[in-house]
C-alpha positions in Angstrom: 94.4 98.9 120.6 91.4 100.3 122.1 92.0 102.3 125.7 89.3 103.8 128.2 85.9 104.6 126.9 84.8 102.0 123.9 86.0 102.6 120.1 88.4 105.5 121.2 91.9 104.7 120.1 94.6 106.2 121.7 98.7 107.4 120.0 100.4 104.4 121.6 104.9 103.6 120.8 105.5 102.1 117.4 102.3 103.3 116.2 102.2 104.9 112.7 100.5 109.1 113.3 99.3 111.7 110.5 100.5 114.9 111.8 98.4 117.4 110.1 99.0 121.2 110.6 97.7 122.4 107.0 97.2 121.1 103.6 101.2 121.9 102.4 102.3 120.4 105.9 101.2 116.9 106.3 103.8 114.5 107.9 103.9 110.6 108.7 105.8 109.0 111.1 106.3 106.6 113.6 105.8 107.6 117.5 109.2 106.6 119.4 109.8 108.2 123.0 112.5 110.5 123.4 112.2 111.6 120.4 111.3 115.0 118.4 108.9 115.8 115.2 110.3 119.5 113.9 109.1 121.4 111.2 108.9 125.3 110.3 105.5 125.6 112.5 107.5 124.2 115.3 108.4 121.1 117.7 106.5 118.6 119.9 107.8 115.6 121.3 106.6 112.0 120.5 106.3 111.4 124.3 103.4 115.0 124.4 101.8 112.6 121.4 101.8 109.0 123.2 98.4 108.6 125.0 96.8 111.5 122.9 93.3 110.3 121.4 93.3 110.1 117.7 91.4 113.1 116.1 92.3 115.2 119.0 94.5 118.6 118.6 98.0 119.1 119.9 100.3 122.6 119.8 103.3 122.9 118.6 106.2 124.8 120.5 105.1 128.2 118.3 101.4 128.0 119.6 100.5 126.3 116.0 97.5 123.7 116.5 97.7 120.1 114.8 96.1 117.0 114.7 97.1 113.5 115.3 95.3 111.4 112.9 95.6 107.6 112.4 96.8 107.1 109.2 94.5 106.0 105.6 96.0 103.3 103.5 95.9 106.0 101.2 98.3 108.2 103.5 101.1 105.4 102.9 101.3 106.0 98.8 102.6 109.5 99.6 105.5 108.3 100.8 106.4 105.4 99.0 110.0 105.4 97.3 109.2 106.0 93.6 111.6 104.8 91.0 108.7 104.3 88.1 105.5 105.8 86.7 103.0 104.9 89.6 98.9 104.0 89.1 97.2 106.6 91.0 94.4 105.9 93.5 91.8 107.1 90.5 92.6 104.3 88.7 93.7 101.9 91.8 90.5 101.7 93.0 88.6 101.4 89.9 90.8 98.1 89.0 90.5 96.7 92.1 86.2 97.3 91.6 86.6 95.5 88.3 88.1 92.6 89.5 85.9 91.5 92.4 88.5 90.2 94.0 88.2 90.3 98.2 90.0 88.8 101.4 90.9 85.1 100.8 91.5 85.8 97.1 94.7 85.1 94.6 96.0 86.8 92.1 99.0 87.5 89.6 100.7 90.7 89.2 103.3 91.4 86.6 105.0 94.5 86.0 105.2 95.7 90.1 107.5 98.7 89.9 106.9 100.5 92.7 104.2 98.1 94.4 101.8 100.8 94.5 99.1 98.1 92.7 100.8 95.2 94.3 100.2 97.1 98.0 96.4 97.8 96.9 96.0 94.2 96.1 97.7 92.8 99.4 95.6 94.9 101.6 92.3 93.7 99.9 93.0 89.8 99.2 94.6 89.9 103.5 94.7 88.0 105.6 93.8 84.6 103.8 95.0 85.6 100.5 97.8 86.1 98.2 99.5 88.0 95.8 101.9 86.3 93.3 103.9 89.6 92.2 106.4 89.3 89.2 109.2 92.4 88.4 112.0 91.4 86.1 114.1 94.3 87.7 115.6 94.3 90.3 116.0 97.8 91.5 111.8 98.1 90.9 111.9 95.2 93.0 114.0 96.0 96.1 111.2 99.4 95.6 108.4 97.6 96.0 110.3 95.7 98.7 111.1 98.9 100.9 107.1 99.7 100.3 105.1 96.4 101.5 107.5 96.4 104.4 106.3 100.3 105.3 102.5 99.1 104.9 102.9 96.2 106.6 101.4 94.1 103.8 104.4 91.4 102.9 103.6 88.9 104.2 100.6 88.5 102.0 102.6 89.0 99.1 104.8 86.5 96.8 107.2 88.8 95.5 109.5 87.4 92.8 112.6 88.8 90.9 111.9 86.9 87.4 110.1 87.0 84.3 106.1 86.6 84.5 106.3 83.8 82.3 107.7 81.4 85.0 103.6 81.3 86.4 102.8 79.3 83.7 102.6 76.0 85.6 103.3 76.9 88.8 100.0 79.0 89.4 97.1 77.9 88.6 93.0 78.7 89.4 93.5 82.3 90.3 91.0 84.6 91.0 92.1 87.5 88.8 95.3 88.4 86.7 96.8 92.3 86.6 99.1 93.0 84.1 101.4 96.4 83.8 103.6 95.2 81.0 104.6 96.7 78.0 103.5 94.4 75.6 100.9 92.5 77.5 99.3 90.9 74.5 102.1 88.3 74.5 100.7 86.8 77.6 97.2 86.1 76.7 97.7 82.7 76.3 99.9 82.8 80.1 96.9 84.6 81.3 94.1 82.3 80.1 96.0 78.6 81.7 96.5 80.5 85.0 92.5 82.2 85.7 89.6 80.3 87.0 87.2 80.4 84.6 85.1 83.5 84.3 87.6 85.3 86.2 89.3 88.6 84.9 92.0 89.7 83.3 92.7 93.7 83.9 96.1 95.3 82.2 97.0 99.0 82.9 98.9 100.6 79.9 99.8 104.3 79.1 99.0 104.2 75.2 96.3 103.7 72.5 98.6 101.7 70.4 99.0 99.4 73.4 95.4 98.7 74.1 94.9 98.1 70.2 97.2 95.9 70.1 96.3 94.1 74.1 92.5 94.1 72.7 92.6 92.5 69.4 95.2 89.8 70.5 92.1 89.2 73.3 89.6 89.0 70.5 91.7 86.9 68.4 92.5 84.3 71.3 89.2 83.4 71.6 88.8 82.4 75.4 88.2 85.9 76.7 84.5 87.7 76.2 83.3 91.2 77.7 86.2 93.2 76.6 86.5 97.1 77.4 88.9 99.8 77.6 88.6 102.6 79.7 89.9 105.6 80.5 89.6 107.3 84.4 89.9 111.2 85.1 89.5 113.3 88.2 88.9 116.5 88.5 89.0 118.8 92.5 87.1 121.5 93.1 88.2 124.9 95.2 85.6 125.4 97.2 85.0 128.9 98.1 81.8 130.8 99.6 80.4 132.5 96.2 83.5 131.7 94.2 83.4 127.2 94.1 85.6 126.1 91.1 87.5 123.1 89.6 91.2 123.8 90.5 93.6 124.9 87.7 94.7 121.7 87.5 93.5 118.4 87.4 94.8 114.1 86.8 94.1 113.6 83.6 95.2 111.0 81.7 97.3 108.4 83.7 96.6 105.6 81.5 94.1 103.1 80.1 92.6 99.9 81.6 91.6 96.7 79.6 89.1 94.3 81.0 88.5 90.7 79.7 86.7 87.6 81.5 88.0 83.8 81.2 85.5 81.7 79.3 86.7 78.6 77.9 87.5 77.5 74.9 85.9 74.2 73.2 
């Protein structure tokens, strides 16, 4: 909601605010009167941030300054419930490039642990599309649950408790197909009945021997072209007057993703 001068958005009840005092101490919640954020730096009441313009400062009972930010779809991840091995946004945002997917699109997803992809997808393919989301488990699924309804993205998602397999021949003429799976070579054939044609295929997997094995069985099919594997790392830099370095640590490997495109077969 937009208030006073034009494009300045101010903290209004129920809305979602990124309290940030400094880069340890960077907290997300949702603004409710009468009550109280607290932390070691101090204490303001939600009713001092109602009103408040976005961006601006605040101060904290000690005399510490904050900021009231509105919140990144990034900002979310942070505080999802993690049960499994999540794709970070290096990788998150170079699948969703890849696929070329956009709002009014569908898609598959199998393997949704935490929904950390299945979110990513939801927020891009809104508010005309869907995502068809498959997790055989049902704790990873209840996860995911918990994590769409925090973003606000279910209702553009499908999610299922079942076995991916159960798409082939309810789905059909998708716009793109993400597998996390451990063996996602055995549903090549699932993969190929469900795309459009010319559409892609992306899997995510943690090992070498996995994308051997995903590539070849992609090669051997014989209605997928334009194969690749790659391989995404990020390094941050400390930036200091005289003294700029990479940190001393960086996100390395995370995992590998394979890209294929529908083409069909005579």
């Amino acid at each position: 909601m937009v208030y006073g001068d034009v494009g300045v958005e101010v903290v209004r009840e129920g809305d979602w605010v990124l309290l940030y005092i400094d880069e340890r101490r960077i907290f997300l919640f949702r603004v409710k009167r009468g009550k109280r954020f607290e932390s070691d730096k101090g204490v303001i009441a939600h009713d001092d941030i109602v009103g408040v313009r976005f961006g601006s400062k605040v101060t904290l009972s000690t005399g510490t300054t904050a900021y009231v930010l509105k919140p990144l779809f990034y900002d979310f991840f942070l505080k999802y419930k993690r049960l499994t091995q999540v794709i970070y946004p290096k990788d998150l945002g170079y699948i969703v490039f890849l696929s070329g997917i956009g709002s009014g699109s569908r898609v598959l997803e199998a393997g949704v642990g935490t929904g950390f992809l299945t979110t990513t997808l939801a927020n891009i393919v809104k508010p005309h599309g869907k995502v068809y989301a498959y997790e055989i488990r049902r704790e990873f699924y209840e996860a995911a649950k918990k994590n769409l309804e925090l973003s606000g993205l279910i209702d553009y998602v499908d999610l299922r408790l079942g076995d991916v397999a159960q798409a082939q021949g309810e789905l059909s003429n998708l716009d793109a197909v993400f597998l996390d799976l451990p063996d996602p070579w055995k549903y090549v054939e699932l993969t190929h009945s469900v795309l459009k044609p010319s559409k892609p295929l992306i899997v995510f997997i943690p090992t070498v021997n996995q994308v051997e094995k995903t590539v070849i069985a992609l090669r051997n099919h014989g209605g997928f072209i334009d194969i690749h594997a790659y391989e995404l790392m990020l390094r941050e830099y400390q930036v200091k007057e005289g003294a700029t370095r990479p940190k001393s640590y960086m996100i390395g490997h995370t995992g590998y993703i394979v890209f294929a495109r529908k083409v069909c077969r005579e």
